[in-house]
Every structure is written in structure tokens, then in C-alpha cells.
Rosetta silent file (secondary structure, phi, psi, omega in degrees, C-alpha in Angstrom):
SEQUENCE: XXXXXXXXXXXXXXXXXXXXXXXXXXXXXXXXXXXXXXXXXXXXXXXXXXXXXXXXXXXXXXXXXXXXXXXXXXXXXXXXXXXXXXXXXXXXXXXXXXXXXXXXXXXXXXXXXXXXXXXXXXXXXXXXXXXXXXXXXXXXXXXXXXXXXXXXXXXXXXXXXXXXXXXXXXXXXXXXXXXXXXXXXXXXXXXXXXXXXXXXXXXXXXXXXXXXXXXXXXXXXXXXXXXXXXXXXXXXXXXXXXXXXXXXXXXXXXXXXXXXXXXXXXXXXXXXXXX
SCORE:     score description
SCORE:     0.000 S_00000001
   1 L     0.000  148.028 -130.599   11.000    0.388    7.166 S_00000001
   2 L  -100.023  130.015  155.128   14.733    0.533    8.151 S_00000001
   3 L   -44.345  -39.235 -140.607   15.003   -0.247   12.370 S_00000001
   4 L   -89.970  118.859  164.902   18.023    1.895   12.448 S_00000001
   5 L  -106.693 -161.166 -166.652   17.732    5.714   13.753 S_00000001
   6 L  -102.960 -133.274 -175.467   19.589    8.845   14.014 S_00000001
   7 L   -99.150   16.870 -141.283   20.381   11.085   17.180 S_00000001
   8 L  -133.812  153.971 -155.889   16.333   12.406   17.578 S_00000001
   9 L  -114.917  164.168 -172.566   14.648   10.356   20.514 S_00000001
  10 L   -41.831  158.860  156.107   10.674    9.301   20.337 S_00000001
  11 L   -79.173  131.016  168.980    8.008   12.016   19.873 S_00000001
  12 L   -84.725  -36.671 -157.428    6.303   11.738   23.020 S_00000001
  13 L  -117.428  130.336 -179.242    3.302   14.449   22.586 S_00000001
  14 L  -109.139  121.796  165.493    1.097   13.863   19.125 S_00000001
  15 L   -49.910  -56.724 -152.291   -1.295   17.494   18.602 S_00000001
  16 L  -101.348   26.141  172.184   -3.540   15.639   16.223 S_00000001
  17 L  -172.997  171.073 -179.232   -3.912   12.215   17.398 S_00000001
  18 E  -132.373  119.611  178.412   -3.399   10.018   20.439 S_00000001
  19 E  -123.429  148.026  179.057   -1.214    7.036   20.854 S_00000001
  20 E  -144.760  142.142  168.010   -0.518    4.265   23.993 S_00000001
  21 E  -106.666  167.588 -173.702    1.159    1.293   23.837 S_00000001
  22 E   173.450  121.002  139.329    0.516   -1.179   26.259 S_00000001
  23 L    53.215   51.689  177.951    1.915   -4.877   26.307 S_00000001
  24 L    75.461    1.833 -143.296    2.866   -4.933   22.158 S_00000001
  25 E  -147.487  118.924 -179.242   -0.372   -3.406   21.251 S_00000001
  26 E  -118.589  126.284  152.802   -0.121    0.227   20.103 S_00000001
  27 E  -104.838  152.236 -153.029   -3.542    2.215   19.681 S_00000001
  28 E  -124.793   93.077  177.887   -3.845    5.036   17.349 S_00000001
  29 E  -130.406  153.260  175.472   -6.983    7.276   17.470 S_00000001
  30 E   -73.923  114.330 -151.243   -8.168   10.002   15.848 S_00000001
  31 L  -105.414   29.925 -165.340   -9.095   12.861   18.492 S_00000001
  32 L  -122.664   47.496 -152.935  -11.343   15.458   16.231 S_00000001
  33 L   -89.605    4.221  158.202  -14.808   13.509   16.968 S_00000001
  34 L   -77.594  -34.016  153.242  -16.426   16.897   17.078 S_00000001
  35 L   -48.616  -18.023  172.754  -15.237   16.961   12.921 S_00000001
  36 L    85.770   72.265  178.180  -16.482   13.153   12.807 S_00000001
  37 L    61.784  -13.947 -156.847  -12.577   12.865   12.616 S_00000001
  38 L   -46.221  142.528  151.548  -12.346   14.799    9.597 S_00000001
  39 E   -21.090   87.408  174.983   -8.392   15.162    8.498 S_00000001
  40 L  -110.413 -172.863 -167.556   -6.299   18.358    8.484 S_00000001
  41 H   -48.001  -67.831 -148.687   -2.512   18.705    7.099 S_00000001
  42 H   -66.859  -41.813 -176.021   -0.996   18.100   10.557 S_00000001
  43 H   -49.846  -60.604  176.833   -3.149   14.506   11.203 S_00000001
  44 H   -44.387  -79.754 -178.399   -1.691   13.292    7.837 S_00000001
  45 H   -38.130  -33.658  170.321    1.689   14.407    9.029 S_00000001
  46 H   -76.361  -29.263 -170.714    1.500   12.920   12.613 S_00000001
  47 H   -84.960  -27.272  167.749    0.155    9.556   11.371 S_00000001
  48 H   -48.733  -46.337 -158.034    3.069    9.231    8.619 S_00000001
  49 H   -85.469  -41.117  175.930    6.122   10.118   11.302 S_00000001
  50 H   -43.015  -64.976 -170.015    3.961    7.887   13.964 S_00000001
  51 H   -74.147  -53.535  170.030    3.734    4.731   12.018 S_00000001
  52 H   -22.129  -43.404  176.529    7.626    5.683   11.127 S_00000001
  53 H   -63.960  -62.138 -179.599    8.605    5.520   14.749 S_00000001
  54 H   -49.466  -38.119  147.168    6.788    2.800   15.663 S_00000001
  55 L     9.577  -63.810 -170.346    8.164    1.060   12.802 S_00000001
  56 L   -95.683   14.921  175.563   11.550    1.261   14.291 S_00000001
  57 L  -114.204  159.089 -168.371   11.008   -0.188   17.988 S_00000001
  58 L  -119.177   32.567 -161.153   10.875   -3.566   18.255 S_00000001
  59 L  -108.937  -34.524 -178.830    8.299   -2.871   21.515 S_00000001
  60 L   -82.291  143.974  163.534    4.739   -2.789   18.770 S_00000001
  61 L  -115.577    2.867 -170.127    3.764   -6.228   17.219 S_00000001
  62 E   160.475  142.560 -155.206    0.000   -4.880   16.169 S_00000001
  63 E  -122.695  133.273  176.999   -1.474   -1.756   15.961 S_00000001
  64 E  -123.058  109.094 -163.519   -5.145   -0.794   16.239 S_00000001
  65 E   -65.949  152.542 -170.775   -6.454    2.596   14.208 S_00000001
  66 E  -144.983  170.477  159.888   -9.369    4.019   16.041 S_00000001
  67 E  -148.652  150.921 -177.356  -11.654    7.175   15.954 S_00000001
  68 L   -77.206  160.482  162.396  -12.988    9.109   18.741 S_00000001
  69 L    87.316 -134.787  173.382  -16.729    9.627   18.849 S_00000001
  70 L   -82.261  -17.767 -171.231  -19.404    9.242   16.363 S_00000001
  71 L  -158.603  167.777  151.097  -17.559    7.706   13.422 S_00000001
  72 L   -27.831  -67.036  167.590  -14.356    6.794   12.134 S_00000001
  73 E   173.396  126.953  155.778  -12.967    9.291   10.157 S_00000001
  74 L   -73.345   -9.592 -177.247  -14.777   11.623    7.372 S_00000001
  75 L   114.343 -149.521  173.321  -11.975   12.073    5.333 S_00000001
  76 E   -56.253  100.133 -157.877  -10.443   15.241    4.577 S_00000001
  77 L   -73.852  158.611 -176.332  -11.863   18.629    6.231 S_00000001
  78 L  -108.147   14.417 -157.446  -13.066   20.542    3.883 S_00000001
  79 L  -100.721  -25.991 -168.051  -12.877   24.027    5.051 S_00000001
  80 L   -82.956  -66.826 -179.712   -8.933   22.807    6.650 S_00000001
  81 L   -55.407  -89.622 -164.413   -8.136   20.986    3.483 S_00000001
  82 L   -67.517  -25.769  175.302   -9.844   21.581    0.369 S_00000001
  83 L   -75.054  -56.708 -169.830  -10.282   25.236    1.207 S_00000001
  84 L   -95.139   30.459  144.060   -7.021   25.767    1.398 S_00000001
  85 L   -97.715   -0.075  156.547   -5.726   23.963   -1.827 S_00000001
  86 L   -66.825  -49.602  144.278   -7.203   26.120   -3.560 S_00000001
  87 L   -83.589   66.528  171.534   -4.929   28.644   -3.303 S_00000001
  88 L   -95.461 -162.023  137.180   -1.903   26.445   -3.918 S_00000001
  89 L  -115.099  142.325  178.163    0.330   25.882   -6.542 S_00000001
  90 H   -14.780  -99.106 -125.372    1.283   22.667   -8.635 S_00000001
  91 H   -70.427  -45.150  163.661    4.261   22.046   -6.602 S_00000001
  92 H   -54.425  -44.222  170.484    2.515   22.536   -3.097 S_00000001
  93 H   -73.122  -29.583  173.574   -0.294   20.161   -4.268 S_00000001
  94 H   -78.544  -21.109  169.321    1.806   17.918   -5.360 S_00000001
  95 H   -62.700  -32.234 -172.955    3.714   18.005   -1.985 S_00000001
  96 H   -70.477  -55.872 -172.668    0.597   17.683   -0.032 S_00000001
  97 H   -48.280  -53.528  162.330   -0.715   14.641   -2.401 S_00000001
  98 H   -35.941  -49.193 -178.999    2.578   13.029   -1.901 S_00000001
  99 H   -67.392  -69.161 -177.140    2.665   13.028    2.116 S_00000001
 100 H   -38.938  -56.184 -156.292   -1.491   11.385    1.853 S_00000001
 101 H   -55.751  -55.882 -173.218   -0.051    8.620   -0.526 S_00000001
 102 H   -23.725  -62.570 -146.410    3.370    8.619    2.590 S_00000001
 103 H   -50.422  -71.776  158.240    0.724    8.059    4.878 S_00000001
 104 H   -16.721  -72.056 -157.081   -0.897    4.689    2.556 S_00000001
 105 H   -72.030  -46.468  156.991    2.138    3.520    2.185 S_00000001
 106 H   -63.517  -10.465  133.316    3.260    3.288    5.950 S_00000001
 107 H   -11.902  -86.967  175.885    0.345    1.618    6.570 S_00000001
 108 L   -53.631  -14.931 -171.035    1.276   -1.035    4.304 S_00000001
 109 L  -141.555   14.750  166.644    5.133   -1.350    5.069 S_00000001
 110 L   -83.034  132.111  178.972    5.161   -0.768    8.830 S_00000001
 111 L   -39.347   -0.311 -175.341    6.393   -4.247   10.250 S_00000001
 112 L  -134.826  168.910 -168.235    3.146   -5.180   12.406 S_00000001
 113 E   -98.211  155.599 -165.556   -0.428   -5.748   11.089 S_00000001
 114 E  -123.011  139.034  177.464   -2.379   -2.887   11.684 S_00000001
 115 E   -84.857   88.564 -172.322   -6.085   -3.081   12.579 S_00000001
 116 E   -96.913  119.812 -156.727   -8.565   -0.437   11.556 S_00000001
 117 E   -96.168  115.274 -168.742  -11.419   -0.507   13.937 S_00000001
 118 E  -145.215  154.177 -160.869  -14.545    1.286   12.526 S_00000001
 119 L  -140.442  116.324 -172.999  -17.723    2.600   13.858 S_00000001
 120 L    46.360 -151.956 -145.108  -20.290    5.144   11.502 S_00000001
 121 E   -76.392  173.794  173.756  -18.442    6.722    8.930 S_00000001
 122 E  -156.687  118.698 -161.134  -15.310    6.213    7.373 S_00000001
 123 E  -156.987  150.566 -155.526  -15.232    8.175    4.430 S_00000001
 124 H    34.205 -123.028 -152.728  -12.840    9.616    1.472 S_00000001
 125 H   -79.960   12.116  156.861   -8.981    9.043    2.768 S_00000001
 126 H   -55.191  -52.631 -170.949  -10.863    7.793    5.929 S_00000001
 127 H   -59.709  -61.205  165.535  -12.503    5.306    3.786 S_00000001
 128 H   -57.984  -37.772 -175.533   -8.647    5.008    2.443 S_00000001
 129 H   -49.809  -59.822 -168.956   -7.171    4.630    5.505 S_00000001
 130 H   -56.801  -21.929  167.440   -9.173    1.810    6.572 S_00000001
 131 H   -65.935  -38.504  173.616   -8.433    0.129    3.224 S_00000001
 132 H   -55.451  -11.093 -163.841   -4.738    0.263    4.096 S_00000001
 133 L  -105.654 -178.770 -161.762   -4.922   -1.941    7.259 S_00000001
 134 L  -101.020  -23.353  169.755   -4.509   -5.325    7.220 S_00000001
 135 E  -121.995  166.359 -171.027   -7.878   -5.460    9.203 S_00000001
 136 E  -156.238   87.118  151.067  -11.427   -3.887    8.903 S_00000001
 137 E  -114.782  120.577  179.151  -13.129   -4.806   12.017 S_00000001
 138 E   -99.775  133.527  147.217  -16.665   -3.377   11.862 S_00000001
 139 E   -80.183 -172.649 -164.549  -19.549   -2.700   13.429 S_00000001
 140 L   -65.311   -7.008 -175.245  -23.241   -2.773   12.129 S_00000001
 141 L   -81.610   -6.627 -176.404  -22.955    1.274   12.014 S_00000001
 142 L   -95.635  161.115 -149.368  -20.347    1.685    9.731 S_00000001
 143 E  -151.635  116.184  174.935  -20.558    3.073    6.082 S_00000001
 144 E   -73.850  117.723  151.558  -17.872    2.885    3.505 S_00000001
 145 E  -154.109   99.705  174.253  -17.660    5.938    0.952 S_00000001
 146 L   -67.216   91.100 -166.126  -14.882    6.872   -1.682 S_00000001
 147 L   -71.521  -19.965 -150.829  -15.669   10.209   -1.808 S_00000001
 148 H   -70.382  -24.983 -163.867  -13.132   11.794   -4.395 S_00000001
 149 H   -89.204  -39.837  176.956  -15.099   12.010   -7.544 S_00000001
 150 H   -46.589  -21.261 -167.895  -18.135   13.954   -5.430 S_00000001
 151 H   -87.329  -38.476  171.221  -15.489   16.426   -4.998 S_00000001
 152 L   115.478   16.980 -174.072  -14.631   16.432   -8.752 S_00000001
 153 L  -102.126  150.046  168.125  -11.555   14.827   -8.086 S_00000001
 154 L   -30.661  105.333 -176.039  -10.119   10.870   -9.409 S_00000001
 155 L   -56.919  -14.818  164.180  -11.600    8.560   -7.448 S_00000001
 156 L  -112.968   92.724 -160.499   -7.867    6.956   -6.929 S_00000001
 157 L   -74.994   97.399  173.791   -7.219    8.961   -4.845 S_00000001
 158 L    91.533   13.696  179.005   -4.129    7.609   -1.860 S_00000001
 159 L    96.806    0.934  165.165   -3.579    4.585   -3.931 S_00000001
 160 L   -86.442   25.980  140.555   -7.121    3.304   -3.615 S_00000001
 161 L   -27.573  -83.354 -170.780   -7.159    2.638   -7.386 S_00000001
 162 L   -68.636  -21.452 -170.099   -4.591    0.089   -6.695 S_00000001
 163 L  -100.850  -44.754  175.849   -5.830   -1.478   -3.235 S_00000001
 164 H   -27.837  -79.731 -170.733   -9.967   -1.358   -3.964 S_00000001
 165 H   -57.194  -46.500  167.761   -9.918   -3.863   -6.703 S_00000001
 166 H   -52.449  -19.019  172.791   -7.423   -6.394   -4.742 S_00000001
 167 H  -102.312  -43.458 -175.527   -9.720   -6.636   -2.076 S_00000001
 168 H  -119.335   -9.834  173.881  -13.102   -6.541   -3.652 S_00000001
 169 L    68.002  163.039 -161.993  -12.383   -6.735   -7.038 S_00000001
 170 H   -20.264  -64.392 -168.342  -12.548   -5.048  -10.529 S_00000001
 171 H   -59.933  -77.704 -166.822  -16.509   -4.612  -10.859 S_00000001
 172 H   -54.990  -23.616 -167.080  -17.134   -3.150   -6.815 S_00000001
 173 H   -84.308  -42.332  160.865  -14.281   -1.098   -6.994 S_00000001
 174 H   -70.315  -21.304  159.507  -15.386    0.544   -9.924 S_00000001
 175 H   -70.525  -33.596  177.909  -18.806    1.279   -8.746 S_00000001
 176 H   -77.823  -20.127 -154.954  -17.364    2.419   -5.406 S_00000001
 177 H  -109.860  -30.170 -174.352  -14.657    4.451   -6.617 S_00000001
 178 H   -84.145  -39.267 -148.405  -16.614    6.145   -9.820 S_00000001
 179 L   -92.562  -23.937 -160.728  -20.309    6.340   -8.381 S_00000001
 180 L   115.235  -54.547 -146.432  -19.428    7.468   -4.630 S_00000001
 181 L   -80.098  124.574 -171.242  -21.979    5.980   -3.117 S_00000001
 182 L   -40.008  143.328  154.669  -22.021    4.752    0.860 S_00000001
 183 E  -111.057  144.301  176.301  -21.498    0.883    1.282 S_00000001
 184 E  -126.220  160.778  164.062  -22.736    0.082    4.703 S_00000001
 185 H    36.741  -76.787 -174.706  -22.039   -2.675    6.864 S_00000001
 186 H   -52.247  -53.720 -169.306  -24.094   -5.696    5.258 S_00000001
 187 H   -70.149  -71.779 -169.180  -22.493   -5.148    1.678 S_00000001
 188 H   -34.013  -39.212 -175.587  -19.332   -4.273    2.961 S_00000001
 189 L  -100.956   12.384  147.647  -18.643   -7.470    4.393 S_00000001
 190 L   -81.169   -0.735 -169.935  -20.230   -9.415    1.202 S_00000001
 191 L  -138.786   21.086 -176.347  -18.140   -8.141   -1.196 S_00000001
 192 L    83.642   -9.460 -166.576  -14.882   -8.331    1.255 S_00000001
 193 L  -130.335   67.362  177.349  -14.077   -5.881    2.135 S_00000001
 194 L  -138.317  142.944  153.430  -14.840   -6.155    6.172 S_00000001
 195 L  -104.470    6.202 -169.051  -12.709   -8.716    7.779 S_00000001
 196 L   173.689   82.589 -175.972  -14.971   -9.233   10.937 S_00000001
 197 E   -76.091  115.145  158.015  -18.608   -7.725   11.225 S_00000001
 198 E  -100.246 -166.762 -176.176  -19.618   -7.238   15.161 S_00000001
 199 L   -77.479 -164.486 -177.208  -22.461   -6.404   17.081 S_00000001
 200 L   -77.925  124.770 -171.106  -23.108   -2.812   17.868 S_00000001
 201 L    81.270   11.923 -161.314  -20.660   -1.259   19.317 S_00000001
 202 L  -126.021   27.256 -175.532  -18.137   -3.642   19.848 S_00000001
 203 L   -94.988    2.616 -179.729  -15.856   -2.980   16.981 S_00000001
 204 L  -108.264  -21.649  167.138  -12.634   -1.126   19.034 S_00000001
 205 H   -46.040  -61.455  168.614  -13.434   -4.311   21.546 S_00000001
 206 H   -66.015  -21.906  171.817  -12.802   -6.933   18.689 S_00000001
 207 H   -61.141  -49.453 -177.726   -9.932   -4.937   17.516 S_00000001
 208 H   -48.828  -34.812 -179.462   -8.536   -4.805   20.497 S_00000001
 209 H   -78.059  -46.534  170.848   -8.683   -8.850   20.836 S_00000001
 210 H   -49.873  -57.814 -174.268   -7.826   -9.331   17.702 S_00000001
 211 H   -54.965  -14.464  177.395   -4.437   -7.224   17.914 S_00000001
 212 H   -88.700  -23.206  175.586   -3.778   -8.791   21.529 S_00000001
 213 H   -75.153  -51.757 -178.012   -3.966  -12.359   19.683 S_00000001
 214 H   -60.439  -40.839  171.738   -1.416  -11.351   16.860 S_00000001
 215 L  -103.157   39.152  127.529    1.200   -9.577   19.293 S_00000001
 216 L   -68.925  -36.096 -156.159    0.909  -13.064   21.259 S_00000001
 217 L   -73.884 -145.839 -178.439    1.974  -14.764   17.781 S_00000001
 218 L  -129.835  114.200 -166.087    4.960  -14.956   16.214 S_00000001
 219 L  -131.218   53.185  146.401    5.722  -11.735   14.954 S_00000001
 220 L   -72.932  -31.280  169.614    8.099  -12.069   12.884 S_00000001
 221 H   -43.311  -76.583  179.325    5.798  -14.922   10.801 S_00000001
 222 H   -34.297  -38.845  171.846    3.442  -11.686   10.473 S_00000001
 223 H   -72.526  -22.980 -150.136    5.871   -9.073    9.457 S_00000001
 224 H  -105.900  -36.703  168.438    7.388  -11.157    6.559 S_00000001
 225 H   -59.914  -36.680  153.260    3.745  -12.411    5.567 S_00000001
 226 H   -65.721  -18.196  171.232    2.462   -8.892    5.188 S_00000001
 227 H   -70.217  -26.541  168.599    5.694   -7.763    3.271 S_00000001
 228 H   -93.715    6.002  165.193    4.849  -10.390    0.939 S_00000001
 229 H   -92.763  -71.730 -169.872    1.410   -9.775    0.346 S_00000001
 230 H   -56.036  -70.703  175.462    1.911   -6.320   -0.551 S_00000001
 231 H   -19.705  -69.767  171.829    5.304   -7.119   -2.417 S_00000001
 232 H   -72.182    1.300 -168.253    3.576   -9.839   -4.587 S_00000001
 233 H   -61.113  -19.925 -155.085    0.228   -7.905   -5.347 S_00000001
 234 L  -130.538  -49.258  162.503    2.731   -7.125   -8.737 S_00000001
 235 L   -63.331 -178.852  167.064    4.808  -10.373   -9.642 S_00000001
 236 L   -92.028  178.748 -176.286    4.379  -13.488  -11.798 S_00000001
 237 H   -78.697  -43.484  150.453    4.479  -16.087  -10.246 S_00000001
 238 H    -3.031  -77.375 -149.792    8.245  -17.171  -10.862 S_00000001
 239 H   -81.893  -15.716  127.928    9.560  -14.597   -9.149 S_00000001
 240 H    -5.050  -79.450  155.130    6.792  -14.760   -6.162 S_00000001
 241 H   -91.682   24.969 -176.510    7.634  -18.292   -5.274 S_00000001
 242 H   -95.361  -15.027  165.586   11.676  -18.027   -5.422 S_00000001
 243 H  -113.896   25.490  172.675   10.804  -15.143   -2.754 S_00000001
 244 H   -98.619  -63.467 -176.146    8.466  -17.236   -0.482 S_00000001
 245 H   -61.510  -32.268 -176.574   11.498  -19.417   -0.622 S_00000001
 246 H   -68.162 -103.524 -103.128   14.751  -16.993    0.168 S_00000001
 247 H   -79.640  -47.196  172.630   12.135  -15.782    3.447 S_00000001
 248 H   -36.889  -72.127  167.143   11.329  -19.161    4.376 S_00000001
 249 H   -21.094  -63.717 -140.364   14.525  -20.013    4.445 S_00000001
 250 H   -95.451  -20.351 -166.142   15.899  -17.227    6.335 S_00000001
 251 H  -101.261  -10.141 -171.162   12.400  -17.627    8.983 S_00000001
 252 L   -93.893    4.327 -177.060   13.857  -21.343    9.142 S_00000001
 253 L  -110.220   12.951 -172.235   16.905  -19.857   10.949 S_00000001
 254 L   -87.920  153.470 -178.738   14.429  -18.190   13.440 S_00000001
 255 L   -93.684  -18.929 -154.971   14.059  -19.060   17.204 S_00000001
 256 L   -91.293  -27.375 -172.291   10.257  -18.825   16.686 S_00000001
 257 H   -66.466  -72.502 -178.924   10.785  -22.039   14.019 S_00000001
 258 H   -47.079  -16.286 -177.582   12.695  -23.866   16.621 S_00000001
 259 H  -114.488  -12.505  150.276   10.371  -23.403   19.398 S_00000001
 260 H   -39.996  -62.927 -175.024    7.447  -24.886   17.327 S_00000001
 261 H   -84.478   14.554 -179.885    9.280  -27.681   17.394 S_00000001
 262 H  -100.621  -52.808 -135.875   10.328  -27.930   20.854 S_00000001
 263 H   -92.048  -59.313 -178.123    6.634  -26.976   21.993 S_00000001
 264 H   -64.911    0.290  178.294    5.108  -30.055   19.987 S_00000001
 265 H  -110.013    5.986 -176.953    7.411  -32.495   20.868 S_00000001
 266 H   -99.126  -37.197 -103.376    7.160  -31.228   25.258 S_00000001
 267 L    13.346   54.858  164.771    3.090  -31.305   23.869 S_00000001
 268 L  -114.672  151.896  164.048    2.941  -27.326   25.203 S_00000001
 269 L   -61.413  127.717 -162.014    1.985  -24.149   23.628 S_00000001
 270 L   -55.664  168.794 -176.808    4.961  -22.491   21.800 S_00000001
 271 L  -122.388   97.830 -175.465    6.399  -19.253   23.503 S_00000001
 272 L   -80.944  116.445  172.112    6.673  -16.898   20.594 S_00000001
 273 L   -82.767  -40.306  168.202    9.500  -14.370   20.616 S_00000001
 274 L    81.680   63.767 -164.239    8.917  -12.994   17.387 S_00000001
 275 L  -163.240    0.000    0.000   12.459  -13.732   16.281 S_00000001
């Protein structure tokens, strides 16, 4: 996403979610924990323009998604949501399906790695969300469910078509995405698609450490290694490593390169700028 803005100054006040920044580390939680989290219209719209903003300051290096309460996020409400797509029209559903997909996608192309911290459920575009981050730190309570086809709907649903099978591959993704059915905890992190199972209750702790280790690091290394993970999920290989090389290059012009090599030859820990 482009650094550069217009004349319209930060959103300060979120309705449907709560964000703090603090020392590079911006958390993002979901405030509806009497709904288990559940979604409406405006949370998709505040978390799209939110990861936009943040995007464009050069103040987040790592982000960590949270939910208030009992669980993660259920997904969609259905009496906020689902009730009221029924009386839509084509062109309204397809705006609202676009803006969910928005949402996916700024995940995936905002410049810091983002951290989804989850506790009980996380379920339909919850379920997506948490697929979108770059992390899935879990505890033993949490339960995985792609929800869309219970509804009567595709199961790829926000682009988890396309992300399910890269992470867990062909075979789980089609049993998770056709069948429904919760994966909790144990499975989840055998089949991948956990990045860091803790004990009970400690999974917005471990987020939290993790994302305070990465926006120590150097984090520009991080932005240009997640643009190329998503970015190559689609080439041969050709053109894959001739664009590992143009970024290399261009990271070899970096102050964070140069102070590697200052900090091993003083024998001290480098001072990462993220530049």
C-alpha cells in the first residue's frame, strides 16, 4: 500500500473495533464479545480503512488481531449480515462481497506482519481473517470452522479458496472448506495451520511477544519478505528468482544491511532501523 496521503488526518475514534499503538506494536481487537465477535458491515469497513492507515505511517512494524471475550471472532452476524442480504440486489451484494475480499487483501499487503491471536472460536470470515495473518498464535481453546457452505454458500468464500490449500494443502482444505466441520487446536496445528500452540490462555500474551520481537527486527527485511510470499504464491520460478534478486539488491542499499555488518565486526547486536 502506497505511504503517500491526501489532506484527511488519522481516524482517531473506531465504533466497531479498538486500536493502540504502543512502541511499533499496533493491537487490533474486536469489541462485540457479547456476539462472540460476530461481524457487522461497519467492522468489515473499519478493519479495511484501519489496516489502510496504518499502512501508511511508518510508526507500526507488527500488528496483533485480537478478540474481546470468549472467542475470537464468529464470523459474520447473522441477523446484522445475512439477514439483511437478503433483501439486496446483485450489485449491493456484490459491493458488500467486494469490501470482505478489501478486507483479505489488506491483511496480506499491509507492510508489517500481522499476528492473529486466537482464543475459542474463530469461525466463517473469522476463521478467514485469521487465515490472512502472517501468524496464528493459539491457544488449546480455539476451533477453526469455514462455515460458508453450512450457510449454503461456496466455501471460498474472502479468498479462502486460494489461501486454505497454501497453508495446509489441497486434501485439508477441501475437507475444511466443503464439509464445515470445527478443527480444534490439536489438528490445527498438525496440519499447519497454527504457527504457535500455547497453554491456556496465553495466546494474546505470545502474540504480544511475538509482535514485540518482529518490530525489534529489521522491518524492512519483513515487509519485502511478506510482499514476496504473497507475490510468488503465483509465479514460476524464473520470474520468482529474478525478483528475489531486483529486492535484494535494492535491501543491499539499506542501512539495516550495513549495520549487520558493522554489528559483527564491533561483535554487538545490530540496531535495526528498518531502513
Amino acid at each position: 500500500m502506497s505511504p503517500f496521503i491526501g489532506s484527511a488526518a488519522r481516524t482517531s475514534d473506531w465504533r466497531h473495533l479498538r486500536c493502540t499503538v504502543a512502541d511499533g506494536v499496533a493491537t487490533v481487537t474486536l469489541t462485540r464479545p457479547e456476539k462472540l465477535n460476530a461481524l457487522t458491515f461497519g467492522s468489515y469497513a473499519d478493519l479495511r480503512d484501519l489496516l489502510a492507515e496504518l499502512s501508511r505511517e511508518k510508526s507500526v512494524r507488527a500488528l496483533v488481531l485480537a478478540g474481546e471475550g470468549r472467542g475470537f471472532c464468529s464470523g459474520g452476524d447473522v441477523d446484522e449480515i445475512i439477514g439483511a442480504t437478503l433483501s439486496m440486489d446483485t450489485g449491493r451484494l456484490l459491493d458488500f462481497n467486494r469490501m470482505t475480499g478489501q478486507v483479505v487483501r489488506a491483511v496480506r499487503e499491509c507492510p508489517f506482519p500481522v499476528i492473529a491471536a486466537v482464543h475459542g472460536v474463530a469461525a466463517g470470515a473469522g476463521a478467514v481473517l485469521a487465515l490472512a495473518a502472517d501468524f496464528r498464535v493459539a491457544d488449546p481453546s480455539a476451533r477453526f470452522a469455514f462455515l460458508f457452505t453450512k450457510v449454503g454458500l461456496s466455501g471460498g468464500d474472502m479468498g479462502a479458496a486460494y489461501l486454505l490449500p497454501r497453508i495446509v494443502g489441497l486434501g485439508h482444505a477441501t475437507r475444511l472448506l466443503m464439509l464445515g466441520e470445527p478443527v480444534r487446536a490439536p489438528e490445527a496445528e498438525r496440519i499447519g495451520l497454527i504457527s504457535e500452540l500455547t497453554e491456556e490462555g496465553r495466546a494474546d500474551e505470545a502474540a504480544q511477544a511475538l509482535a514485540r520481537r518482529l518490530a525489534d527486527g529489521p522491518a524492512l527485511a519483513y515487509a519485502q519478505t511478506k510482499a514476496l510470499l504473497t507475490a510468488e504464491l503465483d509465479m514460476p520460478l524464473a520470474a520468482s528468482v529474478e525478483l528475489d534478486a531486483a529486492t535484494q539488491a535494492l535491501l543491499m542499499h539499506g542501512e539495516d544491511y550495513a549495520e549487520f555488518h558493522a554489528a559483527f565486526t564491533e561483535k554487538r547486536p545490530p540496531k535495526w532501523r528498518g531502513r
